[in-house]
C-alpha beads as a LAMMPS data file, in Angstrom:
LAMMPS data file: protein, C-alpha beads

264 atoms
263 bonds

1 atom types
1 bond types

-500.0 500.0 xlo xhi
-500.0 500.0 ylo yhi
-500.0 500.0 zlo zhi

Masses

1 110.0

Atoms # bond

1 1 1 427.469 -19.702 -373.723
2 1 1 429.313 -21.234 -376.450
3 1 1 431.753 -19.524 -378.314
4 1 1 431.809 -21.893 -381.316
5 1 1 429.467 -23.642 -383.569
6 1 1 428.702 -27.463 -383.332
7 1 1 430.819 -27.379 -386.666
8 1 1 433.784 -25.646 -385.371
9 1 1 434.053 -27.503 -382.238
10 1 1 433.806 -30.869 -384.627
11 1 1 436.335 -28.752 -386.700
12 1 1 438.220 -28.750 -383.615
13 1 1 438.514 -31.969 -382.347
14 1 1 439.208 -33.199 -386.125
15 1 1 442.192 -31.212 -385.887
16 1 1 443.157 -32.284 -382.607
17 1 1 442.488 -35.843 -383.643
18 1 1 445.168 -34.941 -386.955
19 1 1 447.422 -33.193 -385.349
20 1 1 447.743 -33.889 -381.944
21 1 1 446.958 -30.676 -380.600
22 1 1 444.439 -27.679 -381.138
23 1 1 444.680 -24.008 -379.719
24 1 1 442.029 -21.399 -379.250
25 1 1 443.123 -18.068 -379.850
26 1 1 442.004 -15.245 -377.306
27 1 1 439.938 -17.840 -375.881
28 1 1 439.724 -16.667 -371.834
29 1 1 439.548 -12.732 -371.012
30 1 1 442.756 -11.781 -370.282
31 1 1 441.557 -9.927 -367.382
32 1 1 440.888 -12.969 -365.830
33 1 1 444.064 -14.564 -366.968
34 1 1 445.406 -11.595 -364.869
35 1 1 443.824 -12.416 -361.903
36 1 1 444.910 -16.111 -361.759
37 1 1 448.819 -14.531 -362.683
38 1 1 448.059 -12.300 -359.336
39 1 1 446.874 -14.785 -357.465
40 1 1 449.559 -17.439 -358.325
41 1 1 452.781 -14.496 -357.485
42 1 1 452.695 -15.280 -354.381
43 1 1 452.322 -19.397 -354.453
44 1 1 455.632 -19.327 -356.453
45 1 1 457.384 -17.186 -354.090
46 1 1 456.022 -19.204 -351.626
47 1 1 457.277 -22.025 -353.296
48 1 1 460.614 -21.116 -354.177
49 1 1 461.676 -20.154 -350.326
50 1 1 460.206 -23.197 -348.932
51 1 1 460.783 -26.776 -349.367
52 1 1 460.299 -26.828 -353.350
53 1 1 462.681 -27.894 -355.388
54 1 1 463.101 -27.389 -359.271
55 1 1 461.227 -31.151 -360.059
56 1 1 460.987 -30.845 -363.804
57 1 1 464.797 -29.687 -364.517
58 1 1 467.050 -26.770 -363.473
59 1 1 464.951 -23.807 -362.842
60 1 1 461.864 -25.359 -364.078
61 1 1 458.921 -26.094 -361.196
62 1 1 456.024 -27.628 -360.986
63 1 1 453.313 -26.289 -358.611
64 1 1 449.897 -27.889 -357.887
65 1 1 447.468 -25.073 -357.694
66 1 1 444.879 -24.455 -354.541
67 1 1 441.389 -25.421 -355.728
68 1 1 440.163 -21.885 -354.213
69 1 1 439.725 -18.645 -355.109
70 1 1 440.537 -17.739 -358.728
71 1 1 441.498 -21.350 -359.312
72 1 1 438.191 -22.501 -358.738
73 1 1 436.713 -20.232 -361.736
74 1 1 433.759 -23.392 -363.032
75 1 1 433.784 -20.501 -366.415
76 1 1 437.555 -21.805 -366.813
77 1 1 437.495 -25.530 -366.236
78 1 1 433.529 -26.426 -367.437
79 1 1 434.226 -24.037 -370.412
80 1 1 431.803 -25.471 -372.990
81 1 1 434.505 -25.358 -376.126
82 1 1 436.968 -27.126 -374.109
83 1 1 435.250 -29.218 -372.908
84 1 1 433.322 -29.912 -376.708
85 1 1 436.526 -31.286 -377.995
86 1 1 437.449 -33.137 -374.875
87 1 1 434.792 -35.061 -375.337
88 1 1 434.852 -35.283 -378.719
89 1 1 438.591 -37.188 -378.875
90 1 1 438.071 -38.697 -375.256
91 1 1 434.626 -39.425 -374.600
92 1 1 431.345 -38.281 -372.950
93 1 1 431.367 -37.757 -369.205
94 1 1 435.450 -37.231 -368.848
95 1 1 437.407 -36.878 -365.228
96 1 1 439.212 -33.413 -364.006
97 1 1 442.501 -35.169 -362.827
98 1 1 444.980 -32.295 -362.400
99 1 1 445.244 -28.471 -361.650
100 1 1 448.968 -27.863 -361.570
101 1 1 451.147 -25.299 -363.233
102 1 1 454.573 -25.453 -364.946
103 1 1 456.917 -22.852 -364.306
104 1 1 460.620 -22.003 -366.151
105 1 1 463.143 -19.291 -364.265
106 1 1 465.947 -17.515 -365.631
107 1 1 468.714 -20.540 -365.919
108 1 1 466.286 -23.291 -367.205
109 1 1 467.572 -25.504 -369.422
110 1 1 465.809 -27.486 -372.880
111 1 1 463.880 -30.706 -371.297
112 1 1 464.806 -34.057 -373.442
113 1 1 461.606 -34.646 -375.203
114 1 1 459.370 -36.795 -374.024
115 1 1 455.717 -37.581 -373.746
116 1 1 453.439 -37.848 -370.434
117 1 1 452.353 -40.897 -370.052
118 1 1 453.157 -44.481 -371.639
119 1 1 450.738 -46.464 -373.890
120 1 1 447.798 -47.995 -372.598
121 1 1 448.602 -51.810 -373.975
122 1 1 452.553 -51.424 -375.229
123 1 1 452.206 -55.180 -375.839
124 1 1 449.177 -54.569 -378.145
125 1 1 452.040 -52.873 -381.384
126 1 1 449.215 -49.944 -381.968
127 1 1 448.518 -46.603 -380.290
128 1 1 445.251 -46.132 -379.051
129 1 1 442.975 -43.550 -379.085
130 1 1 443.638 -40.338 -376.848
131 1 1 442.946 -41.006 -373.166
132 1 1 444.477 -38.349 -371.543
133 1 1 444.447 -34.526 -372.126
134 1 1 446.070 -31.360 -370.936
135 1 1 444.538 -28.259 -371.568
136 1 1 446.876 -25.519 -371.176
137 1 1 447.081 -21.926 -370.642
138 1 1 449.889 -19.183 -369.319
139 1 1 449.535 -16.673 -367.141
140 1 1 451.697 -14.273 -369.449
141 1 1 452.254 -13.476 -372.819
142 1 1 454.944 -16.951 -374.082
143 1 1 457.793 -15.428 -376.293
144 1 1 460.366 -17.124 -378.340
145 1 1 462.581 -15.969 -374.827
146 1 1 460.748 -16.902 -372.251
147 1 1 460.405 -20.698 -372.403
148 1 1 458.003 -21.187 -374.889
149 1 1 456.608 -25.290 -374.976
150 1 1 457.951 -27.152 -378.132
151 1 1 456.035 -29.773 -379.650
152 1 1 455.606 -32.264 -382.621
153 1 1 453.089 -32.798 -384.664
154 1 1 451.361 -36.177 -385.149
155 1 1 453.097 -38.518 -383.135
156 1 1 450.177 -38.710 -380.579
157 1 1 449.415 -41.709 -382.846
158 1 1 452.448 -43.617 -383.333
159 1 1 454.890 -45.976 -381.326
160 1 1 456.969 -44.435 -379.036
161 1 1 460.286 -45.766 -380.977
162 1 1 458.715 -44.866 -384.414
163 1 1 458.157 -41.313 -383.648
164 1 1 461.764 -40.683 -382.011
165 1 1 462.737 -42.085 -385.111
166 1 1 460.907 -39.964 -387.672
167 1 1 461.763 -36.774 -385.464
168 1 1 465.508 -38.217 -385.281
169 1 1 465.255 -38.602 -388.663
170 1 1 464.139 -34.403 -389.126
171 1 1 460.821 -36.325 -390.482
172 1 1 459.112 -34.453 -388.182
173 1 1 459.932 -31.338 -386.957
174 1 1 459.983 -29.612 -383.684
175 1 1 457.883 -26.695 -383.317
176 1 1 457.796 -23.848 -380.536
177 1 1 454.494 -22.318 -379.634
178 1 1 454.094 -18.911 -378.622
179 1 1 451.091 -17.807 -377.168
180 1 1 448.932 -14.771 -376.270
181 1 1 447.626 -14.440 -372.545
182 1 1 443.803 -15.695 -373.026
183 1 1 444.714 -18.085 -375.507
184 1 1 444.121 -22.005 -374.569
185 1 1 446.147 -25.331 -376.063
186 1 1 444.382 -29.064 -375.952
187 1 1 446.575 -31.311 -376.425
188 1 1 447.360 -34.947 -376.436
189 1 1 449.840 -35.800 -373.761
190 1 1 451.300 -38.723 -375.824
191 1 1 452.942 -36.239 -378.665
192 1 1 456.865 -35.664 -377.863
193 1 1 457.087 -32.416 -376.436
194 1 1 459.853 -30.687 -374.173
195 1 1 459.880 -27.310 -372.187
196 1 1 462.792 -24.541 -373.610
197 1 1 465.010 -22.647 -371.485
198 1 1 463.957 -19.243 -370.096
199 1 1 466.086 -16.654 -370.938
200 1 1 464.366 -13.374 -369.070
201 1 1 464.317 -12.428 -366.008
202 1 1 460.506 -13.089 -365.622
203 1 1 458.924 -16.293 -364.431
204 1 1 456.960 -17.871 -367.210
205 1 1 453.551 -19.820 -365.672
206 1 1 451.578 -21.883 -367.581
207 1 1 449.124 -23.733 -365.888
208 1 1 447.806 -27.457 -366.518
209 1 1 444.460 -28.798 -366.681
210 1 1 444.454 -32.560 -366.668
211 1 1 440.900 -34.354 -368.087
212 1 1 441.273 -37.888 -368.642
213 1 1 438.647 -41.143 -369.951
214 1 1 435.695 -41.510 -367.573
215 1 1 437.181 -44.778 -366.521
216 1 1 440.539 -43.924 -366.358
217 1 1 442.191 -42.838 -362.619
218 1 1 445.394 -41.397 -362.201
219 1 1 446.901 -41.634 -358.427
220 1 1 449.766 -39.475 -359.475
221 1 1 447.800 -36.424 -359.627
222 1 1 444.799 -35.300 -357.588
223 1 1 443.171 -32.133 -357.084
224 1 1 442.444 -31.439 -352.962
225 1 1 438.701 -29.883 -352.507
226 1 1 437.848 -27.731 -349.801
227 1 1 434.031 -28.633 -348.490
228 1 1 432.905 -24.946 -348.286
229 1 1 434.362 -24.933 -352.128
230 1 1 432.345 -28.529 -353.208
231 1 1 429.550 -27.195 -351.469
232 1 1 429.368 -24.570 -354.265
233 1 1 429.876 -26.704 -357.370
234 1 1 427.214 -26.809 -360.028
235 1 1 426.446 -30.227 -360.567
236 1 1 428.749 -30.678 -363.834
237 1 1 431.255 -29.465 -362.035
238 1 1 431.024 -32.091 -359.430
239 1 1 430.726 -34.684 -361.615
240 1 1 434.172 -33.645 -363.449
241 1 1 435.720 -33.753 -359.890
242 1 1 434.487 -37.167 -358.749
243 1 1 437.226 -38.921 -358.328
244 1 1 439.111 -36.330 -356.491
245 1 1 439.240 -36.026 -352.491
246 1 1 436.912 -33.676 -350.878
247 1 1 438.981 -31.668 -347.489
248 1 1 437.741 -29.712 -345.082
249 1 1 439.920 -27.508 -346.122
250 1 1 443.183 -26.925 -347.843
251 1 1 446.489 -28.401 -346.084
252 1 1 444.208 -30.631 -343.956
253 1 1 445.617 -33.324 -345.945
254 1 1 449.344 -33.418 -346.171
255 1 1 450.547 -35.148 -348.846
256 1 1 454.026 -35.223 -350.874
257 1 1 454.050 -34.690 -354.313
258 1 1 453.566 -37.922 -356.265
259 1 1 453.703 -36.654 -359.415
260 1 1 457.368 -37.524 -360.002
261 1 1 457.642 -39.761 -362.815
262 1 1 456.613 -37.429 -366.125
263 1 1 458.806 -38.238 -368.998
264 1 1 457.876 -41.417 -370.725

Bonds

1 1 1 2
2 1 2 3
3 1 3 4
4 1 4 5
5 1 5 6
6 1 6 7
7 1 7 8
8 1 8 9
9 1 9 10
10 1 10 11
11 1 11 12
12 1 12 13
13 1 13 14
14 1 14 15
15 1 15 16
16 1 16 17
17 1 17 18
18 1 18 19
19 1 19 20
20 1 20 21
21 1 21 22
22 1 22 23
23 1 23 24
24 1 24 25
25 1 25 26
26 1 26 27
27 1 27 28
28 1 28 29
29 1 29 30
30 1 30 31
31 1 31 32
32 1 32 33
33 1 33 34
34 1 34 35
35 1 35 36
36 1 36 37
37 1 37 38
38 1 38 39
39 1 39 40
40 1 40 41
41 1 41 42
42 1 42 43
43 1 43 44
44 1 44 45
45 1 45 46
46 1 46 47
47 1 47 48
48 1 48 49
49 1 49 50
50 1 50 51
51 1 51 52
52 1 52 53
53 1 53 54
54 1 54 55
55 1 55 56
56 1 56 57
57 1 57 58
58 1 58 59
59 1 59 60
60 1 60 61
61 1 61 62
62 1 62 63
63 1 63 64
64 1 64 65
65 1 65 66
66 1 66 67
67 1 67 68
68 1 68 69
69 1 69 70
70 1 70 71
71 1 71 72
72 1 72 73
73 1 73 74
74 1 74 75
75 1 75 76
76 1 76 77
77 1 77 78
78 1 78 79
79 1 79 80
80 1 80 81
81 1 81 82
82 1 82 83
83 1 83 84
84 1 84 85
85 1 85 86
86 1 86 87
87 1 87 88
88 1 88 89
89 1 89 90
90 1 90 91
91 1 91 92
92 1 92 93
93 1 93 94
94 1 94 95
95 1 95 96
96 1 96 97
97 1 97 98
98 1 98 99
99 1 99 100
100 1 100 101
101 1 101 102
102 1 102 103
103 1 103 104
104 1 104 105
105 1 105 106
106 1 106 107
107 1 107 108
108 1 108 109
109 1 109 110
110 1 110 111
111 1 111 112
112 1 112 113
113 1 113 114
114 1 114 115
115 1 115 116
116 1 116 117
117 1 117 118
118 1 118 119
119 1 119 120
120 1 120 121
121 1 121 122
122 1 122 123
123 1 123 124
124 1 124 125
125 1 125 126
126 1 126 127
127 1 127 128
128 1 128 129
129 1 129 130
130 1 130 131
131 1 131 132
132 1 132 133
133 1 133 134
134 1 134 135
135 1 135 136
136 1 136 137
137 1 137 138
138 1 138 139
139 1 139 140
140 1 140 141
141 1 141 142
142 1 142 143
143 1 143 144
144 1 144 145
145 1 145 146
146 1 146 147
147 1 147 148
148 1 148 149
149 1 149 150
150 1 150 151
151 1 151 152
152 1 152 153
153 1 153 154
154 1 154 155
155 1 155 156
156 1 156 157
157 1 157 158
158 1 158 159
159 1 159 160
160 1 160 161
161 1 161 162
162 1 162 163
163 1 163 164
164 1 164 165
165 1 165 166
166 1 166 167
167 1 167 168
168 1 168 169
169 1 169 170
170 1 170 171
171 1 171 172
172 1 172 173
173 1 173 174
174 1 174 175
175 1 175 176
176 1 176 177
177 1 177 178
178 1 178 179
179 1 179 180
180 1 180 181
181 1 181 182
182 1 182 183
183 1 183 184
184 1 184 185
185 1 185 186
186 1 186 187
187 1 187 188
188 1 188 189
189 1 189 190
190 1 190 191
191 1 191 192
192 1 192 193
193 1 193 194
194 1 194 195
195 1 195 196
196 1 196 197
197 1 197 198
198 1 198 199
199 1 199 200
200 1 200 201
201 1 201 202
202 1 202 203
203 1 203 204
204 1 204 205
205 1 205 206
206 1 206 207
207 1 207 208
208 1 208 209
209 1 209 210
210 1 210 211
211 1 211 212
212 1 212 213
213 1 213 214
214 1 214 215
215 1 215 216
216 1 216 217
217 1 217 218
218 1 218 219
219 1 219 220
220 1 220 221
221 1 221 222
222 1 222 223
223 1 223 224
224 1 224 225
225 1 225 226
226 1 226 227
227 1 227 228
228 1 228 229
229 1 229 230
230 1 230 231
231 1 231 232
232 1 232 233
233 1 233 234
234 1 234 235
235 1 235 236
236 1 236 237
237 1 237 238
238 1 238 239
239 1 239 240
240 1 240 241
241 1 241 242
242 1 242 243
243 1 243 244
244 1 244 245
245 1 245 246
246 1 246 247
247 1 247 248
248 1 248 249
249 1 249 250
250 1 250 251
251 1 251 252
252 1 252 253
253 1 253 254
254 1 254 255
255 1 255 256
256 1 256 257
257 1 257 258
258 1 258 259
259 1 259 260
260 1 260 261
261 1 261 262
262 1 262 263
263 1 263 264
């Protein structure tokens, strides 16, 4: 069931359109929030005494999520708000690229700001429409301490040079957002952003959902589905996955990370 009304969700998306990003406040149950932070515990330990390596700066890690379990919640990733202003700024019928999280430790450092991806046509002298999304969400409460994600408004929109310069400039300002566990961020990849240094002893998750363009496939990023998980898709959720391999299971596929190149 919707949370919003038709007008809100277009109230949304015109402030996503503006701005460059939008967040719902208290959006998920935080209940469930817990149970993905439960379930994801152990990945990162997992992660940290294995072969991962801090791939997004010192102390900062990036973990592609299982698509099982918890992770697999359709109420979390066909939510109908979400989704509402996805398609509203990107188009009908968008892709489910990425289910990743980003993760600051104790001795992370400020990221030089950046955006996600380059422009569509950099010959063309415009900025295009938004293409590619990440919705995001932590898996604890995000404090002024523990790594919060800084961002800039408007310059989703503008040249790449143009908005260094207004931001260089103290045009534009650089903003930290805290959030609530529960509460959900859309944003256009394209505004300059950076993580912030973590300065507790407590890791900081906040997980990634990418939704791009119907037409638009990213080989950087995929999301591994187990058959006996496909096989109990609703049909939406399916057809947000489509471009994504289906496994017999997880780890039948071994693949390295290819997600390497992120700051544009």
């Amino acid at each position: 069931m919707s949370r919003y009304s038709p007008e809100q969700q277009q109230a949304m998306a015109d402030e996503f359109n503006r701005e460059g990003i939008v967040i719902l406040r208290e959006h998920f149950p935080r209940e469930k929030m817990q149970a993905w932070a439960d379930a994801f515990a152990p990945l990162l330990q997992a992660h940290l005494g294995g072969l991962g390596n801090d791939s997004r700066g010192a102390n900062r890690h990036y973990i592609t999520l299982p698509f099982t379990g918890v992770f697999a919640d359709e109420s979390i990733f066909t939510d109908p708000n979400v989704l509402a202003v996805v398609e509203k700024v990107a188009g009908r019928d968008p892709v489910m690229c990425q289910l990743a999280s980003d993760t600051p430790l104790l001795g992370s450092d400020y990221q030089a700001l950046h955006r996600d991806t380059p422009a569509l046509f950099p010959e063309a002298g415009f900025e295009t429409p938004s293409f590619q999304l990440a919705v995001n969400f932590p898996l604890c409460d995000v404090t002024l301490e523990n790594g919060p994600f800084e961002t800039t408004r408007r310059t989703h929109r503008m040249l790449r040079d143009d908005a260094f310069a207004k931001v260089e400039s103290g045009e534009i300002g650089i903003e930290a957002v805290p959030m609530q566990l529960g509460d959900v961020m859309i944003r256009d990849v394209r505004a300059l952003h950076r993580g912030t240094p973590n300065k507790t002893d407590t890791p900081r998750p906040m997980v990634v959902i990418g939704y791009s363009r119907n037409w638009l496939n990213r080989p950087e990023v995929h999301i591994d589905i187990p058959q006996a998980t496909w096989d109990q898709l609703s049909g939406q959720a399916r057809q947000l996955l489509r471009h994504n391999p289906v496994v017999q299971e997880i780890g039948a596929v071994a693949r390295e990370e290819t997600y390497k190149s992120f700051m544009y």
